[in-house]
C-alpha positions in Angstrom: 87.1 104.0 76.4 83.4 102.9 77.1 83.3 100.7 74.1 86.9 99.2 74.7 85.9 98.2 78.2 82.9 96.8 77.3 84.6 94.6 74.9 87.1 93.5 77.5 84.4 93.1 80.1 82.3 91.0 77.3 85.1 88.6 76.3 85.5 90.1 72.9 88.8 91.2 73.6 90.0 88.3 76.1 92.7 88.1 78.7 96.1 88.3 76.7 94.4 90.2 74.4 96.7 93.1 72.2 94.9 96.1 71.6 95.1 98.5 68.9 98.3 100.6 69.0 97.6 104.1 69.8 97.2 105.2 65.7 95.0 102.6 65.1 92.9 103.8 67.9 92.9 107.2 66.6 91.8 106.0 63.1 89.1 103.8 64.5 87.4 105.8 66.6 88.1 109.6 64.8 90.3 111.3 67.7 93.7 112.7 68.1 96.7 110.2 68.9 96.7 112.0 71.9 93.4 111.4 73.0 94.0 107.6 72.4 97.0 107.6 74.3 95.0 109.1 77.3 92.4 106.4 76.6 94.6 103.4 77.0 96.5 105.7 79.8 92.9 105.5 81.3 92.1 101.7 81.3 95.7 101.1 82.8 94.6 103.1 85.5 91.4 101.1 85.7 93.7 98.0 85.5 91.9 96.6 82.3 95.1 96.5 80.7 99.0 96.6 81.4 100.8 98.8 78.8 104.5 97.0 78.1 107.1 98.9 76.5 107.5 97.4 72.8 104.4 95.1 73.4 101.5 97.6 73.3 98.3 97.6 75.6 97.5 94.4 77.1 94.0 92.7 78.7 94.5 91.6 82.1 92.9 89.6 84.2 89.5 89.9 85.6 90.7 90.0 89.4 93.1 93.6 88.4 89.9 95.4 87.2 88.9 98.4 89.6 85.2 97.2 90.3 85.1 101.1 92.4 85.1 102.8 89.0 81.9 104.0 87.8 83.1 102.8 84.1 84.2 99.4 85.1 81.3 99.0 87.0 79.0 99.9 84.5 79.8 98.2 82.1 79.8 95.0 84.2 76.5 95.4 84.9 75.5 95.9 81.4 77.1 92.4 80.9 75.9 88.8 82.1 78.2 89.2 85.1 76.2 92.1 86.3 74.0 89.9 88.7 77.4 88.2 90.4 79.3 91.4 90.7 75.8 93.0 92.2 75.8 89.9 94.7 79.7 90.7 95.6 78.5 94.4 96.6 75.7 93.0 98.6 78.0 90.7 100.4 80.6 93.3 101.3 78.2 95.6 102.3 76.7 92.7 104.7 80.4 92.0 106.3 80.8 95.8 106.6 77.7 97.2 107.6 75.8 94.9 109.9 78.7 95.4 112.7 78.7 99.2 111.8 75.2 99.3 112.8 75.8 97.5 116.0 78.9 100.4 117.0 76.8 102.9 115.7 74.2 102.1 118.2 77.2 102.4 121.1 78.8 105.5 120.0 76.2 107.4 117.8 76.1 111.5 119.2 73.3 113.8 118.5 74.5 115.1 115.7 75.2 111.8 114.1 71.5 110.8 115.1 70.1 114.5 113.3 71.8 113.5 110.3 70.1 110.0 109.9 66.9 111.5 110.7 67.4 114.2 108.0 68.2 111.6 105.3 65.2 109.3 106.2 63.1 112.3 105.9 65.0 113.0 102.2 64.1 109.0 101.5 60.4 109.8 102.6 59.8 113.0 101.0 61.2 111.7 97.8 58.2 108.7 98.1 56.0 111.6 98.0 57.1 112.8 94.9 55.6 111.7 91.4 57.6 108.7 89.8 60.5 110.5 87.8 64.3 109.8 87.3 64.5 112.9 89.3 63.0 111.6 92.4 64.4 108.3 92.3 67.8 110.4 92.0 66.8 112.0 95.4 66.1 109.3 97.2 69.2 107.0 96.1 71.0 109.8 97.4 69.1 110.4 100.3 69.2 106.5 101.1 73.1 106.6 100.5 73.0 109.7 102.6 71.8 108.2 105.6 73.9 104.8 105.2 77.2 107.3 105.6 75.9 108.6 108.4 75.3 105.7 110.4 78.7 104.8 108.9 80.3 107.9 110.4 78.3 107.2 113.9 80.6 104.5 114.4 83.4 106.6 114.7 86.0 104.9 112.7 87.2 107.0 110.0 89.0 103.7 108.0 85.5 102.3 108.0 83.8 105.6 107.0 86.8 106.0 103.8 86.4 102.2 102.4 82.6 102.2 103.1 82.4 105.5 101.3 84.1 104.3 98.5 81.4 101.4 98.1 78.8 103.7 98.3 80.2 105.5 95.7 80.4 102.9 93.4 76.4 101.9 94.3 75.3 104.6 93.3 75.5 103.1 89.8 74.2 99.7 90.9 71.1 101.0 93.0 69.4 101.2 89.3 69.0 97.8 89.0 67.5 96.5 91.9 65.6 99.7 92.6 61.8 98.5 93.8 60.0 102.0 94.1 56.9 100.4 94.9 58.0 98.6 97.7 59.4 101.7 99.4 56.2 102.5 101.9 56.3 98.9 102.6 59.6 97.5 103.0 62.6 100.1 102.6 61.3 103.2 104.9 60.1 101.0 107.8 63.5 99.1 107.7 65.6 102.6 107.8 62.9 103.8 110.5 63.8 100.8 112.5 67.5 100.9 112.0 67.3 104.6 113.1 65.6 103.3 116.2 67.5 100.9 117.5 70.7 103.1 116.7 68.8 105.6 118.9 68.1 103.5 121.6 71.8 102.6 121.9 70.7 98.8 121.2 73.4 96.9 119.1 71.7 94.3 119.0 68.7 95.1 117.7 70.4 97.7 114.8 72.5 94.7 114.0 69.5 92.9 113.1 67.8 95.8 111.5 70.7 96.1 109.6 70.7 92.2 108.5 66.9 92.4 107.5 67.3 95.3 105.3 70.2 94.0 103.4 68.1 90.1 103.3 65.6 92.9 101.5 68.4 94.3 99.1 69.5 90.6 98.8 65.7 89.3 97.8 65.7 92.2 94.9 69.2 90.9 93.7 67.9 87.2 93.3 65.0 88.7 91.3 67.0 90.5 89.0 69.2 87.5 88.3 65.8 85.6 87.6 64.8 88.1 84.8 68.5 87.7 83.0 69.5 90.9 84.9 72.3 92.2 83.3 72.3 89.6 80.2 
């Protein structure tokens, strides 16, 4: 399913496209009929294709695609479109989570407030830790961690599900624009300030926190697209 989407994703199987039929698929790739069948069952799901009765699997547009699946995703980012899809992540996250900050900062309990805290202290311990894929796991999730938390401070559980779900989906991008060496610098004193503000009860000034860490996230994305991120 990987190398189909990638194809799809790349161009090499273009909108309007006819895939395979399921025995083809089966022959091609050494599986089952049943396993191809599942396959193509799959990327409908995804909305990468629209199976027609009589007319076989068929590539659809870009704007059906489910840019929440990990799969999709990936394999978007793996492509040259990886630096605009990163920048449409960024952006949504912007809309979404600049005014969270600001109702987190009028509504955020004690318990919401603990929980920040404890992920900021996941992000810094993780710091501590010597450079690994391991760490860097730890503190994506710790990071993520404490973004759901401010998201749940606000109190809105339709914010907190759709957030969620973009966080999910992150967790795949974060890779890319990961800066590990900026951390002590840049991302801990932003999430320290952010946690701040939020415990203050000042909207204001978590809304700006907010903004300047995502600028931050932002200033990474334009130098990935600079090196041919994704390309």
């Amino acid at each position: 399913m990987r190398v189909l989407i990638a194809d799809i994703v790349t161009e090499q199987r273009p909108v309007g496209d006819k895939l395979p039929r399921e025995t083809d698929l089966a022959v091609q790739f050494g599986v089952s009929r049943g396993v191809a069948r599942e396959c193509l069952r799959a990327m409908e799901e995804r909305g990468l294709v629209s199976v027609r009765h009589g007319k076989g699997a068929i590539v659809t547009a870009p704007d059906e695609w489910n840019l929440f699946d990990p799969d999709v995703l990936g394999a978007l980012l793996d492509s040259a479109l990886g630096p605009n899809v990163l920048a449409q992540y960024v952006e949504c996250r912007r809309i979404l989570e600049v005014e969270a900050a600001g109702l987190a900062a009028t509504r955020a309990g004690q318990p919401d407030l603990a929980a920040m805290a404890d992920a900021l202290t996941r992000m810094e311990e993780s710091t501590r830790r010597r450079a690994s894929r391991a760490a860097e796991d730890l503190f994506h999730e710790a990071d993520t961690a404490f973004h759901q938390a401010l998201i749940a401070a606000t109190g809105n559980r339709a914010l907190e599900v759709l957030v969620r779900r973009i966080h999910a989906a992150l967790l795949a991008a974060r890779y890319p624009l990961a800066r590990p060496q900026y951390r002590t610098q840049r991302a801990l004193p932003e999430h320290r300030r952010i946690l701040a503000a939020v415990a203050q009860g000042d909207p204001d000034a978590a809304r700006a926190a907010m903004e300047a860490h995502l600028e931050t996230v932002a200033g990474y994305l334009g130098e990935y697209a600079q090196a041919g991120g994704g390309s």
